[in-house]
Phi, psi and omega in degrees: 000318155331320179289294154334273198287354182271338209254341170327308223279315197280336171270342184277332206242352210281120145070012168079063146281148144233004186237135174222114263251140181312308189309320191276338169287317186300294180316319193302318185278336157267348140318299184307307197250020180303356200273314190313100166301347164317293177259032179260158202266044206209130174322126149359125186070011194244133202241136165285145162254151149332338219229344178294121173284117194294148187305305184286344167298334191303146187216132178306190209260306189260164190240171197283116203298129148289356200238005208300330158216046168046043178226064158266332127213149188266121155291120138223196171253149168330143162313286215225138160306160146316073240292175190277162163248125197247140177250251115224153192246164174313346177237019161098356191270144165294132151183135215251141166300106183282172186267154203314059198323167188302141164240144144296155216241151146273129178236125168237118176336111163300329167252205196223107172294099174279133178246128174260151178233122149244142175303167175274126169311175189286117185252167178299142199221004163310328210265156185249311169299122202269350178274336190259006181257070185272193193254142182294163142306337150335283177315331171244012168286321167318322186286308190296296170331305155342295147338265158350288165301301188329316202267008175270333203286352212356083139305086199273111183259156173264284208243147133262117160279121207235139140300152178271352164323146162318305226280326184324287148326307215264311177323293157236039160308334182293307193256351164313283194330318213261348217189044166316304284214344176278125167317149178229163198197149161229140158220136182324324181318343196220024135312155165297138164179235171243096158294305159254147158272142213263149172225144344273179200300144163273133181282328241240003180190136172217070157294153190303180156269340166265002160274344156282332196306308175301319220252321190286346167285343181290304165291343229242290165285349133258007159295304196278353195274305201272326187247125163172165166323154163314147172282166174294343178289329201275114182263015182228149187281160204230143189239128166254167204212118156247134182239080166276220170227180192297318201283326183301295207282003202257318222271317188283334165293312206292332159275356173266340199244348199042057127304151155283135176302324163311351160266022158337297229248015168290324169275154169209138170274192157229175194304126177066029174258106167303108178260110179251094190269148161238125184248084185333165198249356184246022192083347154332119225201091166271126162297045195323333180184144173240142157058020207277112185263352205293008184295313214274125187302193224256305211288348181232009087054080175229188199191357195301000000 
């Protein structure tokens, strides 16, 4: 260990440093001492090659689309052509120019979207009839809190957007009471279901191959409808309200962020868990908070 401190003392002081970051002490002792299993920073017994790459060297595959939901500029044509001109020639004669006909224009968005996603209170799950999976009284003291944050957030929302499931319905009918004043609207688009087949598998949910064959085009198609960018007319930012379910909204990050989608069932929200997606106006896709409970006191908590 002696040996250790003359040559550390000798590198801090090498060429007049005196300061050297906690990370670069580490790497050098473990450059030095790798043999030392004490000081290596990987479990015991576990053998490394020369040739392994480290997690920070690791690089994505695809690099990230900017165009991703193919609103990055909007084509249109000009309002009013350029009317004809009339002029003189060199001899004194009239004569007109005609007019310019339409171009098409490039438009690009400007503002910034927020999309919030909330999960469904906790529902009844006895049931084989899907009409009949209402919200627990939990689920709907859950909702109402919910509520309650949402209008605390004071958000000037443009829309809510609803699934036609009961419990959906009922959620967000709930959170409507606290916070009225929003349009409200339901689509089928935003059932519940199988977006992907998730890797890896669940022992505990197996749907068929033709229930994602059904159902991801549907979800699929409401990703494209609610998440993507301002349109270019729109010159102010805007806050949206989707009141859905887990595998939609979970399905729904992992393509907004280009995760592979197949790791959807890797995450999980809870019930009346806030989801913020923000979408730049040059395309850009932040995750301000996934599944976020922190409204619900520890004791209304639920994952159903």
């Amino acid at each position: 260990m002696s040996r250790l401190r003359t040559t550390v003392s000798k590198l801090l002081t090498l060429g007049g440093l005196t300061v050297a970051s906690g990370s670069t002490l580490a790497y050098y002792r473990y450059s030095l001492l790798g043999e030392n299993a004490e000081c290596r920073p990987h479990a015991p017994n576990v053998e490394f090659k020369d040739t392994d790459t480290i997690v920070s060297e690791q690089k994505s595959q695809k690099p990230w689309d900017d165009d991703w939901d193919r609103r990055k500029q909007i084509r249109s044509k000009k309002l009013k052509e350029d009317p004809p001109i009339v002029v003189l020639d060199k001899d004194g004669d009239l004569n007109t120019i005609p007019a310019t006909p339409p171009k098409p224009v490039e438009r690009k968005p400007t503002a910034t979207r927020h999309v919030i996603l909330v999960r469904h209170g906790q529902y009844e799950m006895d049931h084989t009839d899907k009409e009949k999976k209402i919200l627990t009284q939990l689920g709907r003291e859950q909702a109402s809190v919910t509520g309650d944050r949402l209008k605390a957030l004071n958000i000037k929302f443009s829309r809510m957007t609803v699934s036609t499931m009961v419990r959906a319905r009922e959620t967000g009918s709930i959170i409507s009471e606290k916070i009225p004043d929003i349009p409200q609207e339901h689509c089928s688009l935003l059932r519940e279901g199988a977006p992907y087949p998730p890797e890896p598998t669940s022992k505990a949910w197996t749907p068929d191959r033709s229930t994602f064959f059904q159902d991801n085009p549907r979800i699929e198609g409401a990703f494209r409808k609610y998440i993507h960018r301002a349109s270019p007319s729109q010159t102010e930012d805007s806050y949206d309200l989707l009141v859905c379910h887990g595998n939609v909204i979970r399905y729904f990050v992992c393509r907004a962020l280009q995760f592979p989608p197949e790791g959807w069932l890797r995450m999980s929200t809870g019930n009346c868990g806030l989801t913020w997606l923000t979408i730049r106006p040059n395309g850009n896709v932040s995750l301000r908070s996934f599944g976020d409970t922190g409204h619900l006191p520890p004791e209304m908590v639920t994952f159903t």
